[in-house]
Structure formats: structure tokens, C-alpha cells
N, C-alpha and C positions, 0 to 999 in steps of 0.2 A: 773233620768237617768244619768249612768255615763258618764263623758265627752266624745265625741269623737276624737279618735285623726290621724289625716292627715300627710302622712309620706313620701314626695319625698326619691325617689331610684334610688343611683349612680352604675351603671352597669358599672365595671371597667376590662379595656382589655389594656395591654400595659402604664396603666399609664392612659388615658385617658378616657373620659363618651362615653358610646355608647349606644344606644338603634336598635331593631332591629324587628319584627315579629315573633311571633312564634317560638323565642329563636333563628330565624336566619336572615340573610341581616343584618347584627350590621353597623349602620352608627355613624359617631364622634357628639358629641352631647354636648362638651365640655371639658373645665378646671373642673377636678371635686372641688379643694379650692375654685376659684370663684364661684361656682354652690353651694357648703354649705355652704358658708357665706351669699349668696344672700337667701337662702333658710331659713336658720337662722335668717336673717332680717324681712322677710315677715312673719313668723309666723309663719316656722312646727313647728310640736310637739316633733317629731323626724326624725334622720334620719338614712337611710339605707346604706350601702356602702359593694357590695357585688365584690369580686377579680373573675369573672365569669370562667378566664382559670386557675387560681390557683390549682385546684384539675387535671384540665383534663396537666397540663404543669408538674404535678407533684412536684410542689411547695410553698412556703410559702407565705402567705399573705402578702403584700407590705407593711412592715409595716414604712416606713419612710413616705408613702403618707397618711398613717392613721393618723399621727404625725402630717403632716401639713393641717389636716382638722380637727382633734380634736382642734388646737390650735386658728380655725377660726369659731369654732359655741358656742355656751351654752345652747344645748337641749341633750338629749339625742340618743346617738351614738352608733348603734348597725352596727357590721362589720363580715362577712363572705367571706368564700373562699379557700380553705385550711386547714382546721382548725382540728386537729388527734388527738391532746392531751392536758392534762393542761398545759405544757409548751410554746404550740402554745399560750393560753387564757391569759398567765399573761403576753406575750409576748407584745397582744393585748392590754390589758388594761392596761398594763405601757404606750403605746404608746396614748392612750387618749380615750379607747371605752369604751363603759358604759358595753355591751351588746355585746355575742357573736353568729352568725346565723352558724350552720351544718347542713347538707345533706346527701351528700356522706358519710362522715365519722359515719355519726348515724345509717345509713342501713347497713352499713358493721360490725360496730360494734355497737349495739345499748347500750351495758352497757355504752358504753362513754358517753352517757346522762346522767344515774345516777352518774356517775365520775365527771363529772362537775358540776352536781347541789348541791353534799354531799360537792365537794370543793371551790364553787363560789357563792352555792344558787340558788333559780331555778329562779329569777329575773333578774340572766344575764344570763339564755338560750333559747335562740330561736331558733326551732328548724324549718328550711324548708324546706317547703314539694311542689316539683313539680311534679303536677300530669297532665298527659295525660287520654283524656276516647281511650281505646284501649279493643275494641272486647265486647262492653255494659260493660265495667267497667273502674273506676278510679283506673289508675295504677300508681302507684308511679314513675319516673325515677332520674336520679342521672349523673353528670359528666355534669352540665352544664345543663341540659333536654337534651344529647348526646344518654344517654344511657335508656332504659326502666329497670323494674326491676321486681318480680313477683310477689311484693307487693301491696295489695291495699289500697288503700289512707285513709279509713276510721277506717278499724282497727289498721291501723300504727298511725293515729292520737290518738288514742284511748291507744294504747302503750306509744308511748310517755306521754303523761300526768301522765302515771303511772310510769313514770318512772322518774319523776322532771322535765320535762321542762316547763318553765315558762310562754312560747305564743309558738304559731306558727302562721308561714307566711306562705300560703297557695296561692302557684301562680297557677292559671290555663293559661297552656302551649298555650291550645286550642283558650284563650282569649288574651293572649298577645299580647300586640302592636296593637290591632286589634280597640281598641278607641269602640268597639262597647256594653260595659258595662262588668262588673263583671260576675263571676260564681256563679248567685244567687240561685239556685236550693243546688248547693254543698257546701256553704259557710254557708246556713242552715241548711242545714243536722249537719254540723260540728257542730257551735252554740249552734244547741239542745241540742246534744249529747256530748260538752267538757265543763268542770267549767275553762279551762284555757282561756285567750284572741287568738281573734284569727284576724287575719291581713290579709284582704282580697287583693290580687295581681292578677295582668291582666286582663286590657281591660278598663282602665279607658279614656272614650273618654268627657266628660262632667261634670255639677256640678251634673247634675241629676242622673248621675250614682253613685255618694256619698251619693247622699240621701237615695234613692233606696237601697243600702247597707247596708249600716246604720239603716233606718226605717222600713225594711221590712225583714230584711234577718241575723239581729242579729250581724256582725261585731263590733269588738271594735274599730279596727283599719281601714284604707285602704290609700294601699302603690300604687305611680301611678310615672311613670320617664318621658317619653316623652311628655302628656300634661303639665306638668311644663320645661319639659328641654327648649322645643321652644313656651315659653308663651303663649299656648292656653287657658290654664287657670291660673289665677294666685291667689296664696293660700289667700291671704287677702278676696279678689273679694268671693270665694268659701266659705270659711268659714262665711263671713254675707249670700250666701244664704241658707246656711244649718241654720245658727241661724235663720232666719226670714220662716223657713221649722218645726223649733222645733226640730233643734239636738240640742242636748248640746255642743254646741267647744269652746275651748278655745278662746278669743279675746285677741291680745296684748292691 
């Protein structure tokens, strides 16, 4: 089994970590440097660091705060929020990121996936995808989860990959912040149906909910920010009981 890998996610508003429900009530949740270097100690595999109002402020991603968190981890660094064109991307990874995450800008334009993978390789594109269930279906939305869109979530996953992106994170709107588990029904359907990775987002409330994902529901990955922001769970702790469950994770 290939390893699995565990990926705190810095939700960045103003400079600062915030976590919130349902993509709303954002409350401060920290220094995002101290929070990826601690995070980096304990043993993610990688990390996330998403500029959440960059697209809806009409703006570019922070990128001197990217600079001073790439300079305080040594895993790998994948960073979204803004993000329109190859100049954005090399922007970013001079600035220290392995790995770039789009949205909004791959719905609006989706050739800009193939643009980036022909120019960057489909290893540094990640491509996220926030889906709401709206009227018995998963519908894609964009601008932060602000906006819906009239896409559905499963053939746009399914585009994408054809189109070179290298993973997708796949946040369920419905489950975020809610600690009450993953979207296991949806996170398998994807699984089944994509040869790419895929990085299961919101509702991580326990270790059981990682196992549960992982052993049953096909994820590669799975991305969680508020049980790690205020130490409900902490990543060493997690990762022995998924080794003593039979995932495969990495040990420092």
C-alpha cells in the first residue's frame, strides 16, 4: 500500500491562520510560521497554505508570507489563492513552494491547467475543487466556496485529470469545520473513478476519521487545519494509530 500522507491546512486571511465552519465564522487560529514549523517538527508530510480572500479581494498571493514559511519547513509546500497565470506560479515557487493549488481560476479558465502542467509538470498542480450537494447534486463553487457554479463536481474532476493535473484536494463545503468526518461516500466515487491522488478536505474531527478515509474510502491524502490548529489531535499521536490500524504513514 502506498504510504499515506497527513497534511495540516493554513487558511490565510490578512496575514493570519483562521479556521471557520462551513467556509464561514473564520476565527484567528494563529501565526501561520510558528504553525509550519511546528507542523514540520511533528511530522506532516506536507503542507497546505491556501490565501482564502486573494481571489475574492482581487489579488495576488502573499507572496513574502510564502517566503517566510517555506524558509521554516522541509516537506513539501503546496500554496494557493490567486493564482491566473504562469507568472503567478514562478512567482510562487521562487518564493519557496513546491506545488501550486487553483480554483477559481481553472473553472474560468480551465486550459490554464493544461498551461501549467506543459510548463511546470503535472506534479506541481493541484487542482481544488470545492463542492457543495445543492438540489441532489455535487456542485462545484469558486471565490472562496462564496460563489456556486454550474458545474458538477465529478465530471470536472474527471476534466481535470485530463487535462494534467497532478492531485486534487477535494474539500466538502458541507463537512467543513464540522469535526464530524470526511465526505466518504464522495471521496469514493472520486477514488474509483481518477488514476490521479486525491486529498480528502473537511470534517476532520478525530484519528478515526483518518482511518475511515484512508481504509475504506480510497484517499491518498487527507488535509485537516482546526483539529491540528488547537491540538485536538496531534500528528505524531495520529499517525502511530493509523500505523497500529494498518495504514501505511510515514514515521519520523
Amino acid at each position: 500500500m502506498l504510504t499515506k500522507r497527513i497534511i495540516p491546512c493554513l487558511d490565510i486571511k490578512d496575514g493570519e491562520t483562521v479556521k471557520g465552519v462551513n467556509f464561514v465564522n473564520l476565527r484567528s487560529a494563529g501565526d501561520p510560521v510558528e504553525l509550519a514549523e511546528k507542523y514540520s517538527q511533528q511530522g506532516a508530510d506536507e503542507l497546505v497554505f491556501l490565501d482564502i480572500t486573494a481571489t475574492v479581494e482581487k489579488r495576488k498571493t502573499l507572496t513574502e508570507l510564502v517566503k517566510k514559511v517555506a524558509q521554516k519547513i522541509n516537506i513539501p509546500f503546496t500554496v494557493g489563492g490567486g493564482i491566473s497565470s504562469k507568472e503567478d506560479v514562478y512567482a510562487l515557487l521562487k518564493a519557496g513552494a513546491d506545488k501550486v493549488s487553483i480554483n477559481s481560476s481553472a473553472i474560468r479558465r480551465p486550459e490554464l491547467i493544461n498551461e501549467l502542467s506543459n510548463e511546470f509538470g503535472a506534479q506541481c498542480v493541484v487542482v481544488a475543487i470545492d463542492t457543495r450537494w445543492v438540489n441532489g447534486e455535487h456542485i462545484v463553487h469558486v471565490k472562496g466556496g462564496r460563489e456556486a457554479t454550474e458545474v458538477r463536481t465529478i465530471p470536472w474532476a474527471n476534466e481535470v485529470q485530463e487535462r494534467g493535473a497532478g492531485e486534487i484536494l477535494l474539500t466538502s463545503m458541507d463537512h467543513d469545520g464540522t469535526k464530524n468526518g470526511f465526505a466518504l461516500e464522495l471521496t469514493s466515487q472520486l477514488t474509483k473513478t481518477l488514476n490521479i491522488p486525491v486529498i480528502a478536505s473537511g470534517g476532520a474531527g478525530n484519528a478515526d476519521h483518518f482511518e475511515e478515509i484512508f481504509k475504506d474510502n480510497g484517499a491518498d491524502a487527507a488535509l485537516a487545519a482546526s483539529i491540528f490548529h488547537y491540538g485536538e489531535v496531534l500528528i505524531p499521536d495520529l499517525k502511530k494509530q493509523l500505523q497500529q490500524s494498518g495504514v501505511t504513514v510515514r514515521l519520523n
